[in-house]
C-alpha positions, 0 to 999 in steps of 0.5 A: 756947191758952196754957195748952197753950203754958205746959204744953209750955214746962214740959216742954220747958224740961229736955229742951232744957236737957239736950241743951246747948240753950236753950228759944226759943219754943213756939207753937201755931198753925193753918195752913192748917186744920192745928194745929201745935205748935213748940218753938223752940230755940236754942244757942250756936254755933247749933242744928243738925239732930241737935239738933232730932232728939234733942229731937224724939224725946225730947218726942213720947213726953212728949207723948203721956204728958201728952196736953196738946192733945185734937185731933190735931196735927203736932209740930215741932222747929226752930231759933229761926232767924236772923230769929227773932220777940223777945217778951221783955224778955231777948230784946230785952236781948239783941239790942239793937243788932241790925238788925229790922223792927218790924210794925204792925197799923196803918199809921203814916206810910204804912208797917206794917213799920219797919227798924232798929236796936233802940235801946230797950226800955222796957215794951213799948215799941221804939224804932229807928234807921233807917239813915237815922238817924231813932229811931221809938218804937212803943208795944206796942198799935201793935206786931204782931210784932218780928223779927231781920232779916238786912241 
């Protein structure tokens, strides 16, 4: 799967960027029995409708061309979105200082989702401040998924 992820990045990245855009994310998942591959992106001021549209339809035809997933699949454009997922050491730079939820695979302290303030980022690892003030550091193995959230 992430050499379908790596293949589409590389042919989303100046289609997106030409339309004035940033490449967020890409993903390919199964939902549901369904595949689903989802260019995520982004833009400052935010992504609107027409963008998503335009980078649809510029892609679908690339993709079809460059036939990187054998089965079939539903294709979808979309904004990165208010509560979008950080994965990288940028995106994390970025929103340092931004209220998120940090998910565990495991419970820790009776709890698998903490809520904060991003803090740190240090090779994976994340560190909060709860509203309560308390720094929580969890290290990457702990660390399920990283996303912006609304307070």
């Amino acid at each position: 799967m992430s050499k379908v992820t790596e293949l589409v990045t590389e042919l989303a990245r100046p289609v997106v960027e030409a339309r004035g855009c940033e490449l967020w994310d890409v993903e390919y998942v199964r939902e549901a029995g369904e595949w689903f591959l989802r260019v995520y992106i982004d833009k400052e001021g935010g992504v609107n409708i027409d963008d998503c549209e335009a980078i649809s339809r510029a892609l679908d035809s690339m993709l079809d061309e460059a036939d990187p997933i054998e089965t079939s699949y539903n294709f979808e454009v979309s904004s990165a979105g208010l509560e979008r997922a950080l994965k990288r050491p940028s995106d994390f730079e970025r929103f340092m200082g931004s209220y998120a939820a940090v998910k565990l695979y495991r419970t820790v302290d009776g709890q698998k989702e903490f809520l904060g303030y991003l803090r740190s980022y240090d090779n994976g690892s994340v560190t909060i401040e709860t509203k309560s003030g308390e720094a929580r550091t969890f290290e990457p193995a702990q660390i399920a998924s990283v996303h912006l959230r609304l307070e």
